[in-house]
C-alpha positions in Angstrom: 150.7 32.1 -200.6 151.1 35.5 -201.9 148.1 38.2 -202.2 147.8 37.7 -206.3 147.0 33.9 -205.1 144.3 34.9 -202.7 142.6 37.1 -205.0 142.8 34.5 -207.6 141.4 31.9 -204.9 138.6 34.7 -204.2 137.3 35.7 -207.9 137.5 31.8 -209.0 135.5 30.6 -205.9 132.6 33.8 -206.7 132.8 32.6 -210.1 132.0 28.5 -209.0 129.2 29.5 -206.9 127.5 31.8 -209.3 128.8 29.8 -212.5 128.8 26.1 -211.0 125.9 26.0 -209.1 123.0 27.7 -211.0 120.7 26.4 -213.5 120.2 27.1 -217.1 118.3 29.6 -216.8 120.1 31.8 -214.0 123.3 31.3 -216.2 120.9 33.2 -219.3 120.1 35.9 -216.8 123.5 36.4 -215.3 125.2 36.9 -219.5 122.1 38.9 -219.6 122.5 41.5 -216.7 126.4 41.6 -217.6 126.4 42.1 -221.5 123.7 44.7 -221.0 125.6 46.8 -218.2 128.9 46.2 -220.4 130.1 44.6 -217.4 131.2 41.4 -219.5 134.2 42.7 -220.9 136.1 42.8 -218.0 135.3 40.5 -215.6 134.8 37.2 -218.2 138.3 37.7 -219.3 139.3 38.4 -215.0 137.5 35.3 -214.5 139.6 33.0 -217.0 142.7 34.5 -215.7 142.0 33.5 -212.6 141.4 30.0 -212.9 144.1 30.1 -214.2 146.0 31.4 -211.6 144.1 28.7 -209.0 144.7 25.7 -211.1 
């Protein structure tokens, strides 16, 4: 397993355990926090490509 599969492994399981397991209303306040600090445009698209990568 190369270090691009790791690091895909690693972003896709941070993603699952803020994305996954949170309610509703935690998944509001994470878009919130991210689209506010601008921090949205790069890690939702770093996201997808990971899963990507994983599955």
């Amino acid at each position: 397993m190369g270090i691009v599969q790791r690091t895909a492994e690693g972003i896709d399981s941070m993603r699952r355990s803020v994305w996954d397991q949170s309610g509703t209303g935690m998944k509001v306040v994470v878009l919130i926090v991210l689209i506010v600090t601008g921090l949205a445009i790069p890690l939702i698209p770093l996201a997808w490509i990971s899963r990507r990568i994983v599955n």
